[in-house]
C-alpha positions as a Markdown table, in Angstrom:
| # | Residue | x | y | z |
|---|---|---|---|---|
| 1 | Unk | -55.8 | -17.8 | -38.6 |
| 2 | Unk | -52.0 | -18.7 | -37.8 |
| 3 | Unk | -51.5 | -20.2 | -34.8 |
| 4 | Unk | -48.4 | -18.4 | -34.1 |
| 5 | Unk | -51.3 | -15.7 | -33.1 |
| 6 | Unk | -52.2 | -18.0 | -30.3 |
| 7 | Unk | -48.8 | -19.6 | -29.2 |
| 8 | Unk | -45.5 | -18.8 | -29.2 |
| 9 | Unk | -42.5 | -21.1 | -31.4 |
| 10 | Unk | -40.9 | -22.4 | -28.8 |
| 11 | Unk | -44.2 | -23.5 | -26.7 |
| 12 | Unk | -45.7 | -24.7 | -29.7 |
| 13 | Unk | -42.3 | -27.0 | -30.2 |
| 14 | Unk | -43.1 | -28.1 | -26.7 |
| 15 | Unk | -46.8 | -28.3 | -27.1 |
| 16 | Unk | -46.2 | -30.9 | -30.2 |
| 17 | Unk | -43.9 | -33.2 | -28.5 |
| 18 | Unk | -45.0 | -36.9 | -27.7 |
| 19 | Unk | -44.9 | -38.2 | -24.3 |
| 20 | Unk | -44.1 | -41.8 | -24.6 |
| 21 | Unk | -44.9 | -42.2 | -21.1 |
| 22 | Unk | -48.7 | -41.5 | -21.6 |
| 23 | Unk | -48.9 | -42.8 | -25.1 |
| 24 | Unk | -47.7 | -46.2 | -23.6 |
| 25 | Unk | -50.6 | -45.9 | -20.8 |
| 26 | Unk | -53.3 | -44.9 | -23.0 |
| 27 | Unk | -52.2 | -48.2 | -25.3 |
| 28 | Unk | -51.9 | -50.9 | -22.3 |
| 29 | Unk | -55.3 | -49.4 | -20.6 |
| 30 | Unk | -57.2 | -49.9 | -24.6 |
| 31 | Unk | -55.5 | -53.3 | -25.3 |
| 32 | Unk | -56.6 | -54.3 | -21.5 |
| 33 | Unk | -60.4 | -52.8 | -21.8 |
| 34 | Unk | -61.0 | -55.1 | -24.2 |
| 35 | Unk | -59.3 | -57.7 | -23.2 |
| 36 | Unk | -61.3 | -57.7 | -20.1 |
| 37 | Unk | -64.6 | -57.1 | -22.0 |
| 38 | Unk | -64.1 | -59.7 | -24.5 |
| 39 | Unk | -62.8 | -62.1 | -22.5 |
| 40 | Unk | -65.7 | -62.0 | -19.8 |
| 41 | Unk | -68.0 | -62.2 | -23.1 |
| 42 | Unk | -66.2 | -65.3 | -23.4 |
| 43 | Unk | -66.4 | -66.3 | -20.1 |
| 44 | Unk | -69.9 | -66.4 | -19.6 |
| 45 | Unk | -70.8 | -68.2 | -23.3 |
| 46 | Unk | -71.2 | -71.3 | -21.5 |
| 47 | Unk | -72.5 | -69.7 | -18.0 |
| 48 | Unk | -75.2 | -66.9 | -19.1 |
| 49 | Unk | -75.7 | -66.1 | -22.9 |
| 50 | Unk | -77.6 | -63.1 | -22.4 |
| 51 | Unk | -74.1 | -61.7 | -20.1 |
| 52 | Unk | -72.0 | -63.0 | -22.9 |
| 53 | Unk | -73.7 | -60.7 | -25.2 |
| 54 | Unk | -73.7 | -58.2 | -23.8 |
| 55 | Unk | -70.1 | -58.0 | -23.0 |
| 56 | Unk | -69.5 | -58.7 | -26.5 |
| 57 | Unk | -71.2 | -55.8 | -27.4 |
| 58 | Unk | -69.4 | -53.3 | -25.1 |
| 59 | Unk | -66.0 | -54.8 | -26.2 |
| 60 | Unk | -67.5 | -54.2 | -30.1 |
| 61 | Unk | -67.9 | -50.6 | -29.0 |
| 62 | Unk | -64.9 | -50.5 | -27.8 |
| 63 | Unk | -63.0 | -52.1 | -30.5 |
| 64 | Unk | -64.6 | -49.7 | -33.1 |
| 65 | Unk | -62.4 | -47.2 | -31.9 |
| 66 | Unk | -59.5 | -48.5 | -33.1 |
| 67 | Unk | -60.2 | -47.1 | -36.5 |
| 68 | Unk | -60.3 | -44.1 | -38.1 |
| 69 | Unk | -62.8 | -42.4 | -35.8 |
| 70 | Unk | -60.5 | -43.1 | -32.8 |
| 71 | Unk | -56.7 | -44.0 | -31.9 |
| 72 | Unk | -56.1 | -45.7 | -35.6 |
| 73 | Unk | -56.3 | -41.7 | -36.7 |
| 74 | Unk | -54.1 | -40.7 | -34.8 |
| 75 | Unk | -51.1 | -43.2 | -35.5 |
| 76 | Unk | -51.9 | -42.5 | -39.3 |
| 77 | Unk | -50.3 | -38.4 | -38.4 |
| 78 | Unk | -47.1 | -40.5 | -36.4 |
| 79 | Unk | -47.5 | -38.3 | -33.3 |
| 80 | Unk | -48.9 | -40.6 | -31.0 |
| 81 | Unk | -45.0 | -41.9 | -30.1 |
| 82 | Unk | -41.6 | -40.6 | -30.2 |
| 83 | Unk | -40.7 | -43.6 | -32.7 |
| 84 | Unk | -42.0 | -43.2 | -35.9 |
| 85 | Unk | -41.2 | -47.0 | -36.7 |
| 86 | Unk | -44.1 | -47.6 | -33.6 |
| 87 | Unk | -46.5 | -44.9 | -35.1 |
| 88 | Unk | -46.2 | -46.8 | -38.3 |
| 89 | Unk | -46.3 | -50.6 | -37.1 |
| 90 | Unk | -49.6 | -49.7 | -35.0 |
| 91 | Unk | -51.4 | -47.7 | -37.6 |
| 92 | Unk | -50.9 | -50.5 | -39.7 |
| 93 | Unk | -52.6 | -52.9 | -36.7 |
| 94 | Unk | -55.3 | -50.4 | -36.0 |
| 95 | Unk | -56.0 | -50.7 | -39.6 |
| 96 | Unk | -56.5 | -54.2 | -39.9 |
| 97 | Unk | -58.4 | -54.6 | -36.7 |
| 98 | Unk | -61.0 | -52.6 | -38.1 |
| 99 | Unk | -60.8 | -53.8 | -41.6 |
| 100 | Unk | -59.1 | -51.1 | -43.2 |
| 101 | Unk | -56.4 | -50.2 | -46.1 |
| 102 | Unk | -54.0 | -47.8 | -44.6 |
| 103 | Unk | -52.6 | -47.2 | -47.4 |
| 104 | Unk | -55.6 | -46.1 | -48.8 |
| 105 | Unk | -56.8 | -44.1 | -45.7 |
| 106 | Unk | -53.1 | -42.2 | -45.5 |
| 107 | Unk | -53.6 | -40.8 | -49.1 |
| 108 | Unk | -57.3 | -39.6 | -48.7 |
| 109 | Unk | -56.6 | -38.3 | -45.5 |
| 110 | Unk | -53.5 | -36.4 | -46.4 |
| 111 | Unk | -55.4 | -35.0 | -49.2 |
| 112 | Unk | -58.5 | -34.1 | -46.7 |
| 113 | Unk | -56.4 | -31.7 | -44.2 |
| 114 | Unk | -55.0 | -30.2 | -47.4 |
| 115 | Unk | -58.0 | -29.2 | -48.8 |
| 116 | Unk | -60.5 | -29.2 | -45.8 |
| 117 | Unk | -64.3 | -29.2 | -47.9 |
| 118 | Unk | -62.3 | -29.2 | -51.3 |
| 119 | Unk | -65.0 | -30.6 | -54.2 |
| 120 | Unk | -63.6 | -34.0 | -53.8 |
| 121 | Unk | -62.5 | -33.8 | -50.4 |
| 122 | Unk | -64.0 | -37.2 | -49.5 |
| 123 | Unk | -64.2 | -36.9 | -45.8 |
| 124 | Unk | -65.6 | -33.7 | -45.3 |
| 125 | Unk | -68.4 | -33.8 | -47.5 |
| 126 | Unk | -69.3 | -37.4 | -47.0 |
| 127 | Unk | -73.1 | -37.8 | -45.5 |
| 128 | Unk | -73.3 | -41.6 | -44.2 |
| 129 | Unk | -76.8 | -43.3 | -44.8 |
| 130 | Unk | -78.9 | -42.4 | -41.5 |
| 131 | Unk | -82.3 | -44.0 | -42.4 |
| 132 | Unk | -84.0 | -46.3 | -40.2 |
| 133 | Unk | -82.4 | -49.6 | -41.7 |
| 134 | Unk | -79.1 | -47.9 | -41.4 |
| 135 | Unk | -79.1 | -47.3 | -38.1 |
| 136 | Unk | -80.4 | -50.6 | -37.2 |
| 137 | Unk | -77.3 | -51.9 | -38.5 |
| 138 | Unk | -75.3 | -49.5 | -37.1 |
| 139 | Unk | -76.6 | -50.5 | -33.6 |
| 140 | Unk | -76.5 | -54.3 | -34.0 |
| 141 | Unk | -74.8 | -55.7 | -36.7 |
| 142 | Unk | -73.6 | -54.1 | -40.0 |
| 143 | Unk | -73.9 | -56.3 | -42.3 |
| 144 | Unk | -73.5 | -54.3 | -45.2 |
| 145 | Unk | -70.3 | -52.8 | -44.3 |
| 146 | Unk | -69.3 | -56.5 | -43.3 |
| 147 | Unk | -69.8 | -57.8 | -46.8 |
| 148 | Unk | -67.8 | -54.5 | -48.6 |
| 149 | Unk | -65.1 | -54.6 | -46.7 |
| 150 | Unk | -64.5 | -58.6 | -47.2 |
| 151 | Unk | -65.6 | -57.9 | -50.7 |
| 152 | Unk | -62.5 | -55.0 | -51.0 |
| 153 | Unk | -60.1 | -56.7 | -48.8 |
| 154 | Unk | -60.1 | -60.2 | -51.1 |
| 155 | Unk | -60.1 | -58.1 | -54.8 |
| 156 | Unk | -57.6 | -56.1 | -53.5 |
| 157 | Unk | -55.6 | -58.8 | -52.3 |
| 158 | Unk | -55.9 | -60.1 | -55.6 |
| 159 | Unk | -54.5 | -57.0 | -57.5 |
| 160 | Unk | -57.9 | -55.4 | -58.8 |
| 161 | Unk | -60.1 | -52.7 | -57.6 |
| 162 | Unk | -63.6 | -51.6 | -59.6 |
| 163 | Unk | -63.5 | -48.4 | -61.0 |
| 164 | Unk | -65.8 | -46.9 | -63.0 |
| 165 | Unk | -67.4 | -50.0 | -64.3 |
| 166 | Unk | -64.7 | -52.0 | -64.7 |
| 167 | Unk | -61.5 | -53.5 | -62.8 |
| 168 | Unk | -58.6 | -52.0 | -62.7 |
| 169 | Unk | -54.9 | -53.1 | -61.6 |
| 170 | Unk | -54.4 | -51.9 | -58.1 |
| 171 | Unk | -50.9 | -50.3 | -57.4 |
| 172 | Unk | -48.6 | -52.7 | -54.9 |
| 173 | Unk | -48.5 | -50.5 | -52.3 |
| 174 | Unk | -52.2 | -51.0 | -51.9 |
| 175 | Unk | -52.5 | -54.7 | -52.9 |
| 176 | Unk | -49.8 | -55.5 | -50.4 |
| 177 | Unk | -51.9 | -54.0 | -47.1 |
| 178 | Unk | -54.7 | -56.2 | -48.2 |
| 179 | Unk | -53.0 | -59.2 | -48.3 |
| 180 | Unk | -51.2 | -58.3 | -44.7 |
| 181 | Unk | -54.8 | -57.7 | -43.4 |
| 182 | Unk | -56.4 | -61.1 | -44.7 |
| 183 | Unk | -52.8 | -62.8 | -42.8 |
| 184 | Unk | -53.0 | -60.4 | -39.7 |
| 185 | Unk | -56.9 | -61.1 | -39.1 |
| 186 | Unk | -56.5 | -65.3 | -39.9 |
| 187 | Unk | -53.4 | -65.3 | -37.7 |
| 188 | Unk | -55.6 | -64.1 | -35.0 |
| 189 | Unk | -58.0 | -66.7 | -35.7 |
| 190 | Unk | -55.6 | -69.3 | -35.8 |
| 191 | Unk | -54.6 | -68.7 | -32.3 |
| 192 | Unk | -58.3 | -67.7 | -30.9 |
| 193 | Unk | -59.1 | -72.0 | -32.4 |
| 194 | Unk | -55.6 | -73.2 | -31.2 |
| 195 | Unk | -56.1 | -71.6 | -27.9 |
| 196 | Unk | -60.1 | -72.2 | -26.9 |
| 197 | Unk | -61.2 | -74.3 | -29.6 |
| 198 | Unk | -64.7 | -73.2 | -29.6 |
| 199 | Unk | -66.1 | -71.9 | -33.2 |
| 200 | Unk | -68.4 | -69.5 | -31.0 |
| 201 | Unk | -65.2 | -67.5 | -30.4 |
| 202 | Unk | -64.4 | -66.9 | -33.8 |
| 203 | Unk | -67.9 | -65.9 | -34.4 |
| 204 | Unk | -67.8 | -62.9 | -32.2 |
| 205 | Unk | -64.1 | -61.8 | -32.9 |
| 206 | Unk | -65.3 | -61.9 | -36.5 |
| 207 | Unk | -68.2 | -59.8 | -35.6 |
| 208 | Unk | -66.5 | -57.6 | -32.9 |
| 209 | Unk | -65.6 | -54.6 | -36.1 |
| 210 | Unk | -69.0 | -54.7 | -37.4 |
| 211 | Unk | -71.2 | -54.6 | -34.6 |
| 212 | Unk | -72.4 | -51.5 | -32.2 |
| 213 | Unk | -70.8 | -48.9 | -34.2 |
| 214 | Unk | -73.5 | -46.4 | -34.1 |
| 215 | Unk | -71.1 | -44.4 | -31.7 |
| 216 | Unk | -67.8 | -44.2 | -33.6 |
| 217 | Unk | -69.7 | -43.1 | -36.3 |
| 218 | Unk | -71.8 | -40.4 | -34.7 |
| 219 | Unk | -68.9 | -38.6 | -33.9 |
| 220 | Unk | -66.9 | -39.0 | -37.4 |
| 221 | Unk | -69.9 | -37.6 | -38.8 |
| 222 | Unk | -70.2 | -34.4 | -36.4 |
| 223 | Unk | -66.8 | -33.4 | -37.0 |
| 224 | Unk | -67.6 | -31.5 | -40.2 |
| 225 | Unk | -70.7 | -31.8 | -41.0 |
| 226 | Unk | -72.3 | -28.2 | -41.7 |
| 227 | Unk | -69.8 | -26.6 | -41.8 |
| 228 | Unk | -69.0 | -26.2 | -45.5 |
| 229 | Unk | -70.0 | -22.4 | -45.5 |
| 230 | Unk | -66.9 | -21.4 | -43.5 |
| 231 | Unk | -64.4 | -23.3 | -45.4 |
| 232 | Unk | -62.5 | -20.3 | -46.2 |
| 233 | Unk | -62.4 | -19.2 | -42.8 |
| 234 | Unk | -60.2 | -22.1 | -41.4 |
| 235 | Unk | -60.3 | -25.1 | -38.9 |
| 236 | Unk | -61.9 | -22.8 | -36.0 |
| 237 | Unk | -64.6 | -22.7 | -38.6 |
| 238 | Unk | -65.0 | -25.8 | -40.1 |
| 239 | Unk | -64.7 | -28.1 | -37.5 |
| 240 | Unk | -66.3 | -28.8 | -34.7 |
| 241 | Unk | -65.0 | -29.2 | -31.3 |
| 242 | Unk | -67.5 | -31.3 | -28.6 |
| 243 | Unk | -67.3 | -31.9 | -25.0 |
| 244 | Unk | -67.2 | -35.2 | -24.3 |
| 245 | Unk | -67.6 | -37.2 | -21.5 |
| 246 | Unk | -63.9 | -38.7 | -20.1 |
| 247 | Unk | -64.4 | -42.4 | -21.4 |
| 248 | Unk | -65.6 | -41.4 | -25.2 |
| 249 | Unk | -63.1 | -38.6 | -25.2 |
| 250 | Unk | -60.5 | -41.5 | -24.6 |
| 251 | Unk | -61.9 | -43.9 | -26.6 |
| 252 | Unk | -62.1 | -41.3 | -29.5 |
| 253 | Unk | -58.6 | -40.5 | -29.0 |
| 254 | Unk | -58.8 | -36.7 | -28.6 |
| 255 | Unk | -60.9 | -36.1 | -31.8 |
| 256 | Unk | -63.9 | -34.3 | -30.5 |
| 257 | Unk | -61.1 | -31.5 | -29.7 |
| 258 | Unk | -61.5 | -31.7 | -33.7 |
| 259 | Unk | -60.9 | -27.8 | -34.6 |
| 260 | Unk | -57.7 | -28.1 | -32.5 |
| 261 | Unk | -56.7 | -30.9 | -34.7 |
| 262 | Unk | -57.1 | -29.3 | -37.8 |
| 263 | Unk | -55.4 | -26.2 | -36.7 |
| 264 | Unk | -51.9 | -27.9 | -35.8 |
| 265 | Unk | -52.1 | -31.7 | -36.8 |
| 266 | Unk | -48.7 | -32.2 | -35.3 |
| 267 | Unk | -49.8 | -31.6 | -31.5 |
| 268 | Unk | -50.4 | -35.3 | -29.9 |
| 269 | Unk | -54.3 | -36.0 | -29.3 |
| 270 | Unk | -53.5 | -36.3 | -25.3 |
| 271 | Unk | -52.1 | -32.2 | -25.3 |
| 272 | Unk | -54.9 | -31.3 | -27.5 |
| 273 | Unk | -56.8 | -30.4 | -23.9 |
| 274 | Unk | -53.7 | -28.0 | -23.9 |
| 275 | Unk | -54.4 | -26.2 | -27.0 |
| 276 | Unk | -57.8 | -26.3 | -26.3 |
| 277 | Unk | -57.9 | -24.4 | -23.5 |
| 278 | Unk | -55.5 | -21.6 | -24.9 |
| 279 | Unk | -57.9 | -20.9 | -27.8 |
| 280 | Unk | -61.0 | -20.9 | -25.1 |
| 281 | Unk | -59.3 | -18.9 | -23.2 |
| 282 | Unk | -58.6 | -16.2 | -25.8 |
| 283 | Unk | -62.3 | -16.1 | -26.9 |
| 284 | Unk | -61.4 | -18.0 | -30.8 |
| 285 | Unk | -63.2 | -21.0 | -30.1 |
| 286 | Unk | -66.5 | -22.1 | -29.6 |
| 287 | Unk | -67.6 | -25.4 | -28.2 |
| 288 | Unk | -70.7 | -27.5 | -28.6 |
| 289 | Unk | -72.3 | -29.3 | -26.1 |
| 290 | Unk | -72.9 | -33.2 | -26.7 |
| 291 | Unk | -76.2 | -33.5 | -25.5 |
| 292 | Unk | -77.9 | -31.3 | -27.3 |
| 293 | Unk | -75.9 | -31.8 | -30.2 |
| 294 | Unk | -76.2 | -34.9 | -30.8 |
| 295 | Unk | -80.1 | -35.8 | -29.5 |
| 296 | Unk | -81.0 | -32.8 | -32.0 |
| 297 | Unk | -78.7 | -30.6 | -34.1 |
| 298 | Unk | -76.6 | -33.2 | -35.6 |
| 299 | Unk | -79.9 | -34.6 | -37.1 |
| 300 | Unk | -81.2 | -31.1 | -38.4 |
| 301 | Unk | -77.6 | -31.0 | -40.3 |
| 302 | Unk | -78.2 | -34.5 | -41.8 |
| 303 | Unk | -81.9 | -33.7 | -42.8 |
| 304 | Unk | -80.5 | -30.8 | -44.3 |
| 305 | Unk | -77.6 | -32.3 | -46.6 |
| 306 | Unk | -80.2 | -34.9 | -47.7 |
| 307 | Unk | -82.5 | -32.4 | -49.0 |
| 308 | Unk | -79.7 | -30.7 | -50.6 |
């Protein structure tokens, strides 16, 4: 469908402007979440280990949404600000956060809204591994993930990438994210040593992207999944919109509103609420209710794809 069915030009122009104002408050009240979480982790290493962990594991939670299934999304489409020089300097440090080539990320994903459930439309037809080992991981530790991404982030640093059995020269544009990442992330761990000189610290930042993820990518998996057989019937179709509860929907940045996305990229993910509740309102959209979505129908769609 066109959205000009839904919304007129000039309220759409509206509609897809950023508000610095609330893009600056949603940033300061992320940045300080964690920084609150993490730093009482840190706090009570010495006082009560049991507390430290587990307020290292809500600021890992937390910091996985910094990615691509969250607020590091978001600044890849340059909407979150007025300034695109902003958009662009904080994807980059979303991306490297979470361990990620933005680079990489900004061509697949360009590619993906495109040619939503195209043949090799990566993100859309990708099925993450949900057995029982994987999930363990997902929950505590993800040690697998931890090793490939240190794996790609060093051979890509050095210029090479394998591809179908063999390495290949990687382009700069590509070579040069890596190496930024490896200095953004040691730079961090410089001044984390400098500043508190306990090894402990490192530990957990180290381990703060690859641990309690299981919730990050839950939802990156539910925003297509399914859906394949109404590809031709556009994003009202083949995405999924989910009610979320306030906190997630913030953490998520917007991205359970996920047919709204694909129908007009350009709106910011704080209006998406906006655009939500004109398509609701004029019957075209239908939403899913977390609970039982994800305690049973997301799991019926995994089953599903795995057979197939």
């Amino acid at each position: 469908m066109s959205i000009s069915g839904v919304i007129d030009k000039q309220a759409l122009r509206e509609l897809c402007r950023p508000r610095d104002a609330k893009a600056w408050f949603d940033l300061l009240l992320r940045i300080g979440g964690e920084a609150l979480l993490f730093g009482l982790a840190v706090y009570f290493l010495d006082r009560s280990l049991p507390v430290a962990l587990v307020f290292f594991y809500l600021a890992a939670v937390w910091h996985g949404f910094w990615g691509y299934a969250g607020i590091g999304h978001e600044l890849s489409h340059g909407r979150v600000f007025n300034s695109p020089t902003l958009n662009r300097v904080l994807y980059r440090a979303a991306s490297y956060l979470t361990w990620n080539n933005p680079s990489f990320f900004a061509k697949a994903h360009g590619y993906h809204h495109r040619h939503t459930f195209a043949d090799d439309d990566g993100e859309a037809l990708s099925t993450q591994e949900w057995g029982p080992a994987a999930l363990f991981g997902y929950i505590t530790v993800d040690l697998p993930l931890l090793l490939r991404r240190l794996f790609y982030v060093l051979v890509n640093a050095a210029g090479f990438i394998p591809r179908d059995g063999r390495w290949s020269a990687l382009e700069w544009t590509y070579q040069r994210d890596a190496i930024a990442m490896l200095v953004f992330n040691l730079a961090i761990h410089a001044a984390l040593a400098l500043s508190l000189g306990d090894w402990r610290v490192n530990l957990l930042w180290f381990l703060l992207p690859f641990t309690g993820q299981v919730f990050n990518r839950l939802l990156a998996q539910s925003q297509h999944i399914g859906l394949a057989g109404f590809k031709a019937e556009g994003p009202l179709k083949h995405s999924r919109t989910i009610k979320l509860p306030w906190l997630f929907e913030f953490l998520y940045a917007g991205m359970n509103f996920h047919a709204e996305h694909h129908l007009v990229p350009a709106v910011p993910y704080y209006r998406l609420t906006e655009l939500n509740a004109l398509l609701v309102q004029r019957g075209l959209l239908a939403e899913v209710q977390a609970r039982p979505y994800f305690l049973r129908e997301i799991w019926v769609s995994i089953r599903e794809l795995r057979r197939g």
